[in-house]
C-alpha positions in Angstrom: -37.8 -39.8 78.1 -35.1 -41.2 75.6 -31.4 -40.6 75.9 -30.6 -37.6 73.6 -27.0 -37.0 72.2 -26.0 -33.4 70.9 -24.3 -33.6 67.7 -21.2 -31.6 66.7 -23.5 -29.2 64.4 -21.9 -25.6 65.7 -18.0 -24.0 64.7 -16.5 -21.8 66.5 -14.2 -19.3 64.7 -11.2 -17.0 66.4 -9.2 -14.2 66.7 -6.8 -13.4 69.0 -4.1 -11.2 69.7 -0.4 -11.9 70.5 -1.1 -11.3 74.4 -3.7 -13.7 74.1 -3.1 -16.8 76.1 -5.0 -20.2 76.5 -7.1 -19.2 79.6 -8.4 -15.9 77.5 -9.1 -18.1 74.7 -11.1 -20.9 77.0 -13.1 -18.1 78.9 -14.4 -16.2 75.7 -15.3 -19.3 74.3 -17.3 -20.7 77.3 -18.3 -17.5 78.0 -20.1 -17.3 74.2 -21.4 -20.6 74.2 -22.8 -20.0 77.7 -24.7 -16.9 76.6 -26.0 -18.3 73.6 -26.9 -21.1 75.7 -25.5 -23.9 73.8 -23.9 -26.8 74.9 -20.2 -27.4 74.1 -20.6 -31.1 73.2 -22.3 -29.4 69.9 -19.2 -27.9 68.8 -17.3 -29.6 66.5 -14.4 -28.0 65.2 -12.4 -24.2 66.0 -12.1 -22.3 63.2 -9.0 -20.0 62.4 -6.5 -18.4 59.9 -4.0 -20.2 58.9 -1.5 -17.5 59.7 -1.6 -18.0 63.2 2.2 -18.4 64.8 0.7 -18.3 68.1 -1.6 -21.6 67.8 -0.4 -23.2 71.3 -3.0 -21.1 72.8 -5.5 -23.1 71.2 -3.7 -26.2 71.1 -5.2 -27.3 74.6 -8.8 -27.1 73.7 -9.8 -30.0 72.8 -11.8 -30.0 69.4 -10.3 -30.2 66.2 -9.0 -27.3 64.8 -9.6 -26.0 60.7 -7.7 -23.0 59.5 -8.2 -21.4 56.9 -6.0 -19.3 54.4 -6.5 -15.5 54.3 -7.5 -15.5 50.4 -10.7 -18.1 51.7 -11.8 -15.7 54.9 -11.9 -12.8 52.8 -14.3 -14.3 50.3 -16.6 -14.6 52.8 -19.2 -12.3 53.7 -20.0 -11.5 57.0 -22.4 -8.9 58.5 -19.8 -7.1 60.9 -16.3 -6.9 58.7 -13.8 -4.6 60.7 -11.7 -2.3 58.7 -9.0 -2.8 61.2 -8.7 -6.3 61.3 -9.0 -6.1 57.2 -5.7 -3.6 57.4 -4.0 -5.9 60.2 -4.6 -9.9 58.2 -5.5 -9.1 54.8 -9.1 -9.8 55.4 -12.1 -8.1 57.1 -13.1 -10.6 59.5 -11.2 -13.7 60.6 -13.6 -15.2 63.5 -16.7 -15.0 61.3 -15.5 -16.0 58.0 -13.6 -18.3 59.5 -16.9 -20.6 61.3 -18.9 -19.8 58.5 -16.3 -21.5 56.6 -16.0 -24.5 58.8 -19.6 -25.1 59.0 -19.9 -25.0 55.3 -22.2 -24.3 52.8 -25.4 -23.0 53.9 -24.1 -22.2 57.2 -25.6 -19.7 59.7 -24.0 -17.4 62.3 -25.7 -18.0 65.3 -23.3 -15.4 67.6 -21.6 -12.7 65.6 -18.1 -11.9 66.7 -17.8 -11.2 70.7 -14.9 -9.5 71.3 -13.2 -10.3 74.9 -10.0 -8.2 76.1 -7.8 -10.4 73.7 -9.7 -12.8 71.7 -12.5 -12.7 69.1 -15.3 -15.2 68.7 -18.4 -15.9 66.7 -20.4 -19.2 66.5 -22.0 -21.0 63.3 -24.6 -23.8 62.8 -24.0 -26.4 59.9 -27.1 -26.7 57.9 -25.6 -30.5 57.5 -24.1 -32.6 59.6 -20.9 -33.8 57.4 -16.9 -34.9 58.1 -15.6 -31.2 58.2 -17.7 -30.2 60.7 -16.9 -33.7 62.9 -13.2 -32.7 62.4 -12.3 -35.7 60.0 -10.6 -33.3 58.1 -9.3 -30.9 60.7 -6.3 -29.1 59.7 -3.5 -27.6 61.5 -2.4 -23.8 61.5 0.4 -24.9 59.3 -0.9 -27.0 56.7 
């Protein structure tokens, strides 16, 4: 059998609260991608608003990170928006919208959110491989 590489083809978007710290954020993610048995060398970028003061607990992980700017996540529709988190960030859903966003157009969720204790996360496939999902474009929270 041929060597088989796993292209970056799945985002991962978050949410976290101000307790959240960088372990929470690394066991919620592994913990998803474990139960939706996917490999973590598919992911290609972390998906997040752009409002984020607290980004050092994702700074550590590893993969490129894409915000995005509260207008864009709540444009998106998502099939479990939360009236609180609308109330609290100005849109319904951050960790949804937020990989749908990254993956791009024609994107699927393949986890809706998870919540654990802390920190939010849901998982989308790219339809296409392109340079957003690959992180050539990867943003910061604060650009």
């Amino acid at each position: 059998m041929g060597f088989v590489m796993a292209l970056p083809d799945i985002t991962v978007g978050l949410g976290w609260s101000s307790a959240a710290t960088e372990a929470d954020v690394r066991a919620a993610i592994a913990d998803t991608l474990r139960a939706a048995r996917i490999d973590e060398r598919r992911v290609g970028c972390v998906a997040i608003s752009g409002h984020k003061d607290e980004q050092s607990v994702i700074d550590g992980l590893g993969w490129p990170i894409r915000a995005f700017t509260t207008e864009q996540l709540a444009e998106v529709l998502v099939p479990t928006p939360s009236e609180r988190v609308g109330n609290a960030v100005g849109a319904p859903s951050v960790a949804e919208a937020a990989a749908l966003l990254a993956a791009g157009e024609g994107a699927s969720l393949m986890v809706a959110k998870q919540r654990f204790g802390t920190v939010t996360v849901a998982v989308a496939l790219a339809r296409s491989i392109d340079s957003s999902v690959l992180g050539d474009t990867a943003l910061s929270a604060s650009g």
